[in-house]
C-alpha positions in Angstrom: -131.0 -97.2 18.3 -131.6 -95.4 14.8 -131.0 -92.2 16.4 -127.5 -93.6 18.1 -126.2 -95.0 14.8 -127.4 -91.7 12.7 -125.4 -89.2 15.4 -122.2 -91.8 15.5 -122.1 -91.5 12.0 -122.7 -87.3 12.1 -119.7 -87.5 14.2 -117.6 -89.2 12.7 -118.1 -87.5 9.3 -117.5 -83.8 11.2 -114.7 -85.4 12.9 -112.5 -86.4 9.3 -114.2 -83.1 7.9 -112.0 -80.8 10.4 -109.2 -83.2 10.4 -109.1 -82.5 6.4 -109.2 -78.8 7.0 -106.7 -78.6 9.5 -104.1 -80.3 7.9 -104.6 -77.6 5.2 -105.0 -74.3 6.4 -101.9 -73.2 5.3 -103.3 -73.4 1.5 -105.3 -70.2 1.3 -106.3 -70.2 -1.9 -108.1 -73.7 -1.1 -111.0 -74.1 -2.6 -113.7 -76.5 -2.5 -114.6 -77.5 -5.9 -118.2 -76.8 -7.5 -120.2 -79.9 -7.7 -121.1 -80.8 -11.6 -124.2 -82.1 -11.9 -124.8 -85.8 -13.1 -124.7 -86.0 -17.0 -127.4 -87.7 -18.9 -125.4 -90.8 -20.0 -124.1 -91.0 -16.0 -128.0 -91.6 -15.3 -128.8 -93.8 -18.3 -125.7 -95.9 -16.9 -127.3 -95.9 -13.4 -130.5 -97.3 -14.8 -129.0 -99.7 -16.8 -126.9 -100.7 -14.1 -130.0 -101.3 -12.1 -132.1 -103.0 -14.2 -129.1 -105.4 -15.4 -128.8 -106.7 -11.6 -132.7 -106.8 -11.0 -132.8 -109.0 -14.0 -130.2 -111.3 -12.6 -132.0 -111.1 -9.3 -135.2 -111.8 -10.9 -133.9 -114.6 -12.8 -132.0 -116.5 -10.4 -132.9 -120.1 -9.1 -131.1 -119.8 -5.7 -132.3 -116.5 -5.0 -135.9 -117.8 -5.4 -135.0 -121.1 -3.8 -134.2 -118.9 -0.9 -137.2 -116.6 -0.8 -139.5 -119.5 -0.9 -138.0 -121.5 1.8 -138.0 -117.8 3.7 -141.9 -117.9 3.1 -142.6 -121.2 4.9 -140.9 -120.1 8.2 -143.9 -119.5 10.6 -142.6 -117.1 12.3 -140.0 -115.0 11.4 -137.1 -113.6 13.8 -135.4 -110.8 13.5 -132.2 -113.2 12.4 -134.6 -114.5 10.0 -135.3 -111.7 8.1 -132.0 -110.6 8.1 -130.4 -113.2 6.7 -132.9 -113.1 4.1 -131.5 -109.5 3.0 -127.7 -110.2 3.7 -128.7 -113.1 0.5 -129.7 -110.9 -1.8 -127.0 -108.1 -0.8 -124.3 -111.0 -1.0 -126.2 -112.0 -4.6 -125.8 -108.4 -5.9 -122.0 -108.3 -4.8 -121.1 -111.1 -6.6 -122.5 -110.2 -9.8 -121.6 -106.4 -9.9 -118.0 -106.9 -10.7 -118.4 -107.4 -14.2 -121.1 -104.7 -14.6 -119.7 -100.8 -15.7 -120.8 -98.4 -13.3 -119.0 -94.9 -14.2 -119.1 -91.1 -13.2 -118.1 -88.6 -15.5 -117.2 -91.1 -17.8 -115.0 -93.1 -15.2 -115.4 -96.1 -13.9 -116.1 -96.4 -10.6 -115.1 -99.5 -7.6 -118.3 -100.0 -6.7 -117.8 -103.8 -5.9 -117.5 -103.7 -2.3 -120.2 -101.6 -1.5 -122.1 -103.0 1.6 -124.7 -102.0 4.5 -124.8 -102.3 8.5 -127.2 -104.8 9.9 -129.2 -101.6 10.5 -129.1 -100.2 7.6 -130.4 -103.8 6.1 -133.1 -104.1 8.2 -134.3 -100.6 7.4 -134.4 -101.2 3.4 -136.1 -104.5 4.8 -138.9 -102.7 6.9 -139.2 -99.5 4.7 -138.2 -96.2 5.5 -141.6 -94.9 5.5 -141.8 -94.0 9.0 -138.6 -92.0 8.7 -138.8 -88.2 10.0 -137.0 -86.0 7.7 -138.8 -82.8 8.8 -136.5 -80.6 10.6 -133.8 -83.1 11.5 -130.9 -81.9 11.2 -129.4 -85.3 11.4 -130.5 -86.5 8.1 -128.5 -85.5 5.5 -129.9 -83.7 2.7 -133.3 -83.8 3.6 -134.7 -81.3 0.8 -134.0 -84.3 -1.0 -135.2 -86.6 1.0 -138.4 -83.9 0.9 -138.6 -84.5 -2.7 -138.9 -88.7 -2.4 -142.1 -88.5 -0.5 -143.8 -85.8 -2.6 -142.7 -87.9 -6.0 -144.4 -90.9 -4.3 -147.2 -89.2 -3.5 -147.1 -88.0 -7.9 -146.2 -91.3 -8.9 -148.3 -94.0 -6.6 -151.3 -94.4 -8.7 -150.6 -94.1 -11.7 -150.5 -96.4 -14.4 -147.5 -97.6 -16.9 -147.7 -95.1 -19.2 -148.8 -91.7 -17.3 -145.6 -93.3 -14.6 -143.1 -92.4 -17.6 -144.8 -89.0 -18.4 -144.9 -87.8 -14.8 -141.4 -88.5 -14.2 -140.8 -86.3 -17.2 -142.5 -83.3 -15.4 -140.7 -84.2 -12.6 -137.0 -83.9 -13.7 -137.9 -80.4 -15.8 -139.2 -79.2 -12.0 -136.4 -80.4 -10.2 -134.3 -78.9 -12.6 -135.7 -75.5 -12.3 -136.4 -75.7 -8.4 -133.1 -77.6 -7.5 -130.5 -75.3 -9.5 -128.7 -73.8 -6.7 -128.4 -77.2 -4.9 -126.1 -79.4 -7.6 -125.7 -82.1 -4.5 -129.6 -82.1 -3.6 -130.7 -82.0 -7.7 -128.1 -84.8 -8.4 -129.9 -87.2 -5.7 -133.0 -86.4 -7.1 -132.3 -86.9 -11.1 -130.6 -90.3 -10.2 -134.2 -91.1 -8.3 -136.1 -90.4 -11.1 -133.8 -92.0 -13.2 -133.8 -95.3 -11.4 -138.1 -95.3 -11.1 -138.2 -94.6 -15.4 -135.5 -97.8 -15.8 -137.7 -99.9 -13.5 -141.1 -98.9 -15.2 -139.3 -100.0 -18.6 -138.2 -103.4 -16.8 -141.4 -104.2 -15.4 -143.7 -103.3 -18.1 -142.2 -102.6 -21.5 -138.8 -105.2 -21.6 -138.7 -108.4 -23.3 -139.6 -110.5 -20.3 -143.1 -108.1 -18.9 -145.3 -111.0 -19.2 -143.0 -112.9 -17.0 -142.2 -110.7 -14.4 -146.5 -109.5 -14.1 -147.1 -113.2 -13.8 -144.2 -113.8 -11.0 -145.8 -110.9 -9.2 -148.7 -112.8 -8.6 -150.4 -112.3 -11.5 -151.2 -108.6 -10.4 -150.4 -105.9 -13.3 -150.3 -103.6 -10.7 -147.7 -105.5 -8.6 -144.7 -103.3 -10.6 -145.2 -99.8 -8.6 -144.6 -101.8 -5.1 -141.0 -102.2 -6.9 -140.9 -99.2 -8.7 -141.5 -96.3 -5.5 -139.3 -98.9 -3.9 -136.8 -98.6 -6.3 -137.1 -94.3 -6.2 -137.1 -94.5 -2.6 -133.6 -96.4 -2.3 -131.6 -94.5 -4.6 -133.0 -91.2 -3.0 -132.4 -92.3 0.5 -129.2 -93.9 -0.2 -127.9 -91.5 -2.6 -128.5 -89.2 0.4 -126.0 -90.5 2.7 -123.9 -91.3 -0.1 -123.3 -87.8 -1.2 -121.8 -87.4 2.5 -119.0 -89.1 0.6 -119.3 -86.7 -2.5 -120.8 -87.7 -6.1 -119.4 -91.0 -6.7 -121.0 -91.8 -3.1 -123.8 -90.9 -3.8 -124.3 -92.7 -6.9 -122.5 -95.9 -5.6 -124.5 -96.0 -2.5 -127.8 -94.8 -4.5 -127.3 -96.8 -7.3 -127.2 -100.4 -5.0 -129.8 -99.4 -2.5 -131.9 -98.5 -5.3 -131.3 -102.5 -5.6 -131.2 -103.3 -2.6 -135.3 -102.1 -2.1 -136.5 -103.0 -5.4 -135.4 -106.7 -5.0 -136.4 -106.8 -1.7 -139.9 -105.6 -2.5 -139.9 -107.8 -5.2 -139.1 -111.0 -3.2 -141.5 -110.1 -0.1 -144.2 -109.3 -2.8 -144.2 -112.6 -4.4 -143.2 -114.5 -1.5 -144.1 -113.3 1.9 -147.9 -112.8 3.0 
């Protein structure tokens, strides 16, 4: 089924791509735009984007209303769990209309951004089992490359050495990813989102509060924070399909997306 949906939507993207360049081969001199890479206050807005919504998330009574009532089901369906998602992706809809998300230093219509029931269920399972290894059907998978080796830098480490390691990680991307604005562009707005969520959950106002809703377990914050890296990389992935306000619109909310999810099913599902 993955496969199916992934090759529909190749298809369809190839199929507007030469119905774009058809109904302009008379314009010679056509060219395609370079691709600027994100600015620095484009991914500080990102992360503040983020972090504003996972608050809201984080805070809200229905939301956990719902999560806890999700815990008691014995055994979950397939429905189940997908309703569960469709709440918080509804949740995050309603509250993004008043939040600035801008490019470039333009705002962008990022209100009615929304996944398939596949697409939910895959942010709901994970994406760990995902092969991005010579397939040509994923797009962008240097970047894609570059998620799994920065979990693999950034899984065990603490608060602190988290924040220094994403450091080294944006100085290499920017030296290895320079001929590749679209690929370096997913991966800065990654790293971006996983520095924002190590300041939420360990160095904002409300730390104590969000270690003790995760069980008590310092610990608990990297589950949301790889989560958070892994959505806006995968996301912004299949965005950028869509160009640079694509990728950061669908980055940006399935960087969300994952880190509330993994926040919810850490505190609430066994």
């Amino acid at each position: 089924m993955k496969r199916t949906y992934l090759v529909f939507s190749v298809m369809i993207f190839f199929s507007m791509s030469c119905d774009f360049r058809g109904e302009n081969l008379e314009q010679e001199d056509l060219k395609t735009p370079s691709i600027e890479i994100f600015h620095e206050v484009d991914l500080k807005n990102i992360g503040e984007y983020h972090n504003s919504l996972l608050e809201k998330v984080v805070m809200d009574e229905i939301i956990i209303s719902n999560a806890s009532s999700f815990k008691k089901t014995s055994a979950r369906t397939y429905s189940d769990s997908l309703d569960f998602i469709k709440k918080i992706q509804s949740f995050i809809l309603n509250n993004n209309l008043n939040t600035s998300l801008t490019l470039y230093g333009e705002k962008l219509n990022h209100a009615d951004f929304s996944f398939t029931d596949e697409q939910l269920m895959q942010i709901f399972r994970g994406l760990k089992t995902q092969k991005i290894s010579g397939s040509e059907l994923v797009p962008n998978p240097k970047a894609l490359e570059w998620y799994f080796n920065s979990e693999i830098a950034l899984n065990s480490l603490n608060q602190n050495q988290f924040e220094s390691k994403i450091k080294g990680l944006e100085v290499m991307a920017k030296s290895q990813l320079s001929d590749s604005p679209e690929t370096l562009n997913v991966v800065l707005m990654g790293l971006y989102v996983g520095k924002y969520s190590n300041g939420f959950w360990n160095f904002s106002n409300h730390t104590k509060t969000f270690q003790i809703q995760l069980n008590g377990r310092s610990s608990g914050w990297i589950t949301t924070g790889i989560a958070d890296i892994q959505g806006a990389y995968t996301w912004g992935c299949w965005g950028s399909i869509a160009g640079p306000a694509g990728a950061v619109i669908l980055g940006a909310n399935g960087a969300l997306l994952h880190s509330a999810t993994a926040y919810l099913a850490d505190k609430y599902l066994p």
